[in-house]
N, C-alpha and C positions, 0 to 999 in steps of 0.2 A: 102264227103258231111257231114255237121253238122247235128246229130241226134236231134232231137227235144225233150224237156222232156214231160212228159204226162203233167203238170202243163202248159205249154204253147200248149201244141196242143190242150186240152180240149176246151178253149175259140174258138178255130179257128174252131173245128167242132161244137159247140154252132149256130157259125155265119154261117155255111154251111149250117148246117140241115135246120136251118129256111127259109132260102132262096131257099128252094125245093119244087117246087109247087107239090101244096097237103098235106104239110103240116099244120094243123091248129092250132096243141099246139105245146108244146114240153116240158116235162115231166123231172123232175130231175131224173137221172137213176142209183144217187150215193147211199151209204149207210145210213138211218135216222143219223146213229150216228156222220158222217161226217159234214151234215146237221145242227143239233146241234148243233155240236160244232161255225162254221162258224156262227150261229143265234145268238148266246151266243156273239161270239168276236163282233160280228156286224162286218162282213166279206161276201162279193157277193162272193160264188162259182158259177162251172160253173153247167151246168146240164148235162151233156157227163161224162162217168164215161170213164177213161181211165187207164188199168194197163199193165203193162210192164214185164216183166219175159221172161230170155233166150233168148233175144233177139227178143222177138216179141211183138205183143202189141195186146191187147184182147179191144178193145171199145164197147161200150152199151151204146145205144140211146134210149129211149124214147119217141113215137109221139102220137100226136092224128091225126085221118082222117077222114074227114065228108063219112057218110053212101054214099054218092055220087060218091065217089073216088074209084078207083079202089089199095086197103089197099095194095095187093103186089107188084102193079107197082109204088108209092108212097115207099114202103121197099126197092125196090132196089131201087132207086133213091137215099136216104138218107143213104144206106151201101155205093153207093160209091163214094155220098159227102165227107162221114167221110172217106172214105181211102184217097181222095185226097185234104183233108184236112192239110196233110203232105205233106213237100216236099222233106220228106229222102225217102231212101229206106226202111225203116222198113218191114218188114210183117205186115199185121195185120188181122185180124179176127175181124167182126163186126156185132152184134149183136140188131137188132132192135124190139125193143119190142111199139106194136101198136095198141093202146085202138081205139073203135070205137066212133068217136062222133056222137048223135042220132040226133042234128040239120042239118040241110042241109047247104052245103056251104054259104058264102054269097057272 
């Protein structure tokens, strides 16, 4: 099976995560200075930070969750979107980092 590079799987778990009810934002999870640069080129990066080493791939997500939502069953929901976000075998490991939002769902 063809591995996927992190530059094309980033967009594909972009389009996952969002589509994960309970989901309300979704947060760029990459480095400012990454950011920057892409602002400067006038370039849409993605917001999935995705890196690769030894064969495995480390992803970090980004979400907001209305105070209504239950914040951990929303976490795994969106870990394992992003794993199945690929369709190699890779390993990966995923990391979702999840701000509360103070409004109530709508």
């Amino acid at each position: 099976m063809t591995t996927i590079s992190a530059a094309e799987l980033a967009p594909r778990i972009d389009l996952a995560v969002t589509a994960v009810e309970g989901v309300r934002e979704c947060y760029s999870a990459r480095p400012v200075v990454a950011r920057a640069v892409e602002h400067v080129a006038d370039v849409e990066g993605s917001l999935a930070e995705v890196e690769e080493a030894g064969g495995v791939r480390a992803i970090t997500v980004c979400i907001g969750v209305s105070s209504d939502d239950d914040a951990a069953l929303v976490a795994a929901a969106v870990a394992t979107a992003a794993r199945g976000a690929g369709d190699d075998e890779v390993p990966s490991s995923v990391r979702v980092r999840v701000a509360r939002l103070v409004a109530p769902r709508s």
